[in-house]
C-alpha positions in Angstrom: -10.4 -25.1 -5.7 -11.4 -22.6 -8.1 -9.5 -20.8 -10.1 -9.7 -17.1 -9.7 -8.5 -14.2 -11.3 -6.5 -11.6 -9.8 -5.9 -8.4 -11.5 -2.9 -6.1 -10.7 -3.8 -2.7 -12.1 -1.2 -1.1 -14.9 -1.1 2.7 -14.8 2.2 2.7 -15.9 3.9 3.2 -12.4 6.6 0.7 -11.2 7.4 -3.0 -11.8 4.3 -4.5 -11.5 5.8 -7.7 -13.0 7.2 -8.7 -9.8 4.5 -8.1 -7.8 2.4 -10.1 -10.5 5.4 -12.7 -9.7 4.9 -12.9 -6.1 1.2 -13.6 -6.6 1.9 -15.9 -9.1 4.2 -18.0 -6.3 1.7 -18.2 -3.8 -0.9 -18.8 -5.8 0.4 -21.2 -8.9 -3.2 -22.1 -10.0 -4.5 -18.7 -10.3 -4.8 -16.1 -12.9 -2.6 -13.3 -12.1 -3.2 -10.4 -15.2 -1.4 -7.5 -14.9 -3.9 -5.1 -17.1 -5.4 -1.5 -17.6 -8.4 -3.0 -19.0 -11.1 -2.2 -17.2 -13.3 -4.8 -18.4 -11.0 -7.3 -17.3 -10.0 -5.7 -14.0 -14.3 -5.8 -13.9 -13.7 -9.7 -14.5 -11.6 -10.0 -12.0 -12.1 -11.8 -8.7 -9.4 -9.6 -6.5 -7.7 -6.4 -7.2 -4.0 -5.2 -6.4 -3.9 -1.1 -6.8 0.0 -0.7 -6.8 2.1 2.2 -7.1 5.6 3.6 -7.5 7.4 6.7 -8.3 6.4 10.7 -7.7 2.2 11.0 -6.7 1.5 13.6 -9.2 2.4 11.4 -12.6 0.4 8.3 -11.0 -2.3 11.2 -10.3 -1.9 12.1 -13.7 -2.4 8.7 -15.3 -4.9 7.3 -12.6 -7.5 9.7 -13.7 -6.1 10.1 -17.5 -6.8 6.1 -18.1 -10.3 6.3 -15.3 -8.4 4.3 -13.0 -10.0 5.7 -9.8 -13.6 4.8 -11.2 -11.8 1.1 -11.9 -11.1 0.4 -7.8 -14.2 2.2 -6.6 -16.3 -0.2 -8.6 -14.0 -3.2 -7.5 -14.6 -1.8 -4.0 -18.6 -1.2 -4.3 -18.4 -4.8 -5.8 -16.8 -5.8 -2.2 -14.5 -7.8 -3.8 -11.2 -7.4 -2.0 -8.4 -4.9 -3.1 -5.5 -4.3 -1.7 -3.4 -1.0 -2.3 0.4 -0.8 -2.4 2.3 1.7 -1.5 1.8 4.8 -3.6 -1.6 3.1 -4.2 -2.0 4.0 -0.6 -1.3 7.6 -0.4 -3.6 7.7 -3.4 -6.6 7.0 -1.4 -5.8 9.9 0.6 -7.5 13.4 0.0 -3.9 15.1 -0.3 -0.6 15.0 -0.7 1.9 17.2 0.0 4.4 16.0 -2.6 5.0 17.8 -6.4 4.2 21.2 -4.5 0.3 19.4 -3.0 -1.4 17.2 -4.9 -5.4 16.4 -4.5 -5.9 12.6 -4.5 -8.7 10.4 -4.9 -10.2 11.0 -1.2 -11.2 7.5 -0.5 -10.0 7.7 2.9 -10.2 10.8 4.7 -6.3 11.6 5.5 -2.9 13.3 4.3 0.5 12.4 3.1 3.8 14.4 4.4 6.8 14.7 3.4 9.2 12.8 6.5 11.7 15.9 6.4 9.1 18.9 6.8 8.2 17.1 9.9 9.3 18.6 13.3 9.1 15.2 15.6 11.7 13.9 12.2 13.8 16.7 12.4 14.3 16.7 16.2 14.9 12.6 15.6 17.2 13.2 13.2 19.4 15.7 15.2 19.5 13.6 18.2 20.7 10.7 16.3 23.6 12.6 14.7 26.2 12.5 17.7 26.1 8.5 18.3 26.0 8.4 14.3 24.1 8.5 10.8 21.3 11.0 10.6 18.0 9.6 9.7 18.0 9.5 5.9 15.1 10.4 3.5 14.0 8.3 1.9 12.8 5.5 4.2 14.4 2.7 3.0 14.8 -0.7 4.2 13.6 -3.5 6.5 11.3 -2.0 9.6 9.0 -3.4 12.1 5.1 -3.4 11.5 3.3 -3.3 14.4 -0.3 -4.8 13.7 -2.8 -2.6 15.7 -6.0 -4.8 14.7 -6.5 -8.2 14.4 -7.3 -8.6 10.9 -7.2 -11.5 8.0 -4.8 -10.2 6.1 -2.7 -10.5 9.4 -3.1 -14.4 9.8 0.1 -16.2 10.5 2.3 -13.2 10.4 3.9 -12.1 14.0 3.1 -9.5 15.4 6.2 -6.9 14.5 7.4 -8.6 11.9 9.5 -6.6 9.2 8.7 -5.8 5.9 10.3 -3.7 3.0 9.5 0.0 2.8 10.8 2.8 0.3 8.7 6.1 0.4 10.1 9.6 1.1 5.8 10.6 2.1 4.0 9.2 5.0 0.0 8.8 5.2 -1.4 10.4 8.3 -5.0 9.5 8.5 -8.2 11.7 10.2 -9.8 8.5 11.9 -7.0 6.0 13.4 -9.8 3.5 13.5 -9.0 2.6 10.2 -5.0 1.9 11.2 -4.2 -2.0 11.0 -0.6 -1.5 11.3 1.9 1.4 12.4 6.2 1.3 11.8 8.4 4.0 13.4 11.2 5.6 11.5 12.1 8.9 13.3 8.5 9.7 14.0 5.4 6.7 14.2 3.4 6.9 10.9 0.8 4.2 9.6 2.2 1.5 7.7 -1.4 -0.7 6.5 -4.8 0.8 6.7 -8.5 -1.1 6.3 -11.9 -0.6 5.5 -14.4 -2.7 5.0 -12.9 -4.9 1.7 -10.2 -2.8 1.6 -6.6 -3.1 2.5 -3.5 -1.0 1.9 -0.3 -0.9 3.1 3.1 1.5 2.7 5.6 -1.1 2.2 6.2 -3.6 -0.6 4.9 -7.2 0.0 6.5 -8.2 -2.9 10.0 -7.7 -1.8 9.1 -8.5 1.7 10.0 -12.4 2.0 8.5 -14.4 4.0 6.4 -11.9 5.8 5.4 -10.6 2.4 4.6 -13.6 0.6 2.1 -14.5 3.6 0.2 -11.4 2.9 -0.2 -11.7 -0.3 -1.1 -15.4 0.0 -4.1 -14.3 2.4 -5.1 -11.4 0.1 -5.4 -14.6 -2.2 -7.9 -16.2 0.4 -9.3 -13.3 2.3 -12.9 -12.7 1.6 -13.4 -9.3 2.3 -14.5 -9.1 5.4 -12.3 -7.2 8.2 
């Protein structure tokens, strides 16, 4: 086979390093480049648009380094991208975290805080008299159920579980574009696609098994949903 590259986009928000190491696992005879360099993220066969930490600094620094003309030119090139947790509430239009925050608007949707939610509040109440309130942030192992069948799904059951840590949820306009949904005091969408895009809320990279058979079809998947 081939060797391809794969770029894993550096803005400067979380450990890209391991997910550049979970790539690098599934896909030994690859070239996994963890850059900002848009040439090279140009060069590039697939694209990994990560994210970690509070949505206004990676706002800040998307746009600061031209990171959000960077995917929509990998995206326009079809080539497939896939979108990492706050790399997924980026592509929404807003968000409500840092006081509201416009995003990049890719995909027509919202992200909320868990706690301002009234279906989360009355969830966490009723839990309280058999024990813990539900806690924000979200963190931990949870169920995705897949609500498509999808590539990036292939040979990973149905419900499997899969790291998450976010205190913000994406709720969508369109639920067409849902290809996975979790449940933690409320249901929110966990993956989303269009077209050769993918993008899910939890981590892959800190996900196992589950997560290294993602990211090994993101290596093969050819864009097409």
């Amino acid at each position: 086979m081939t060797q391809q590259r794969i770029a894993v986009i550096d803005y400067g928000m979380g450990n890209l390093h391991s997910v550049a190491s979970a790539l690098s696992h599934v896909a030994p005879t690859d070239d996994v480049v963890v850059t900002a360099d848009p040439d090279i993220i140009a060069s590039a066969d697939r694209v990994i648009f990560p994210g970690v930490g509070a949505i206004r600094d990676c706002m800040a620094e998307i746009l600061r380094l031209d990171i959000n003309t960077v995917v929509d030119t990998a995206i326009q090139a079809g080539k497939p991208v896939l979108a990492i947790c706050v790399g997924m509430q980026a592509l929404m239009n807003r968000s409500e975290e840092n006081g509201g925050v416009d995003c990049l608007g890719r995909i027509p949707g919202q992200v909320k805080f868990f706690s301002a939610s009234p279906e989360f509040k009355l969830a966490s109440d009723e839990s309280s008299p058999s024990g813990e309130r539900l806690k924000v942030p979200h963190m931990g192992w949870n169920q995705v159920q897949q609500t498509v069948d999808h590539p990036m799904w292939d040979k990973i059951d149905n419900n499997s579980r899969f790291y998450f840590v976010h205190s913000y949820y994406v709720e969508v306009e369109n639920s067409d574009v849902i290809a996975g949904r979790a449940h933690y005091g409320l249901e929110f969408t966990a993956s989303l696609f269009k077209d050769n895009l993918f993008a899910v809320q939890f981590h892959p990279e800190k996900s196992h098994h589950s997560g290294l058979q993602l990211l090994s079809n993101f290596v093969r998947w050819n864009g097409a949903s």
